[in-house]
Residue, then its C-alpha position, 0 to 999 in steps of 0.5 A: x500500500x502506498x502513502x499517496x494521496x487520492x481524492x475523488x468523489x463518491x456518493x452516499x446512497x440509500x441506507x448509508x451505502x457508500x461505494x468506494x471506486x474500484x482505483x481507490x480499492x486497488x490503491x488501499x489493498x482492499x478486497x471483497x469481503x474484507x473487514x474494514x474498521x470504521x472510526x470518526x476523526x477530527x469530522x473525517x470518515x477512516x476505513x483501515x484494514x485491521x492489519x493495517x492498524x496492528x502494524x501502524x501500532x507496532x511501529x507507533x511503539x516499537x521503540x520502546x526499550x525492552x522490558x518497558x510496560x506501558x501498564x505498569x507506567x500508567x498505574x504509577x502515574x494513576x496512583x502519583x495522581x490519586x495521592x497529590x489529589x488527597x494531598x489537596 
């Protein structure tokens, strides 16, 4: 899949149907029968394969050193918040 940007334009149809030209399709990889994952953004429509976006995240976070748990990271910035909040 490339990077590159391509716009046209496409109609909403009854029931909400939305067909996407076939360029665009080849463009993005997508194939009959493929699941797509649909999410709202900044008043934009997304479609992502969910590959695509298990490899987005995998990259997002692959330089963390090794051993690094985002977890555990949370739950001590969570209880640093909960005690400065008693503290008040």
């Amino acid at each position: 899949m490339t990077n590159s940007s391509r716009q046209t334009q496409v109609h909403l149809g009854r029931q909400g149907r939305l067909v996407i030209p076939a360029a665009l399709r080849r463009l993005l990889g997508f194939e009959e029968g493929d699941t797509l994952v649909a999410r709202s953004e900044e008043g934009r429509l997304i479609l992502e394969k969910p590959e695509t976006i298990k490899l987005r995240l995998k990259a997002r976070f692959s330089q963390l050193p090794k051993g690094t748990s985002l977890a555990d990271e949370l739950i001590a910035q969570r209880r640093e918040q909960a005690l400065q909040e008693v503290d008040e």
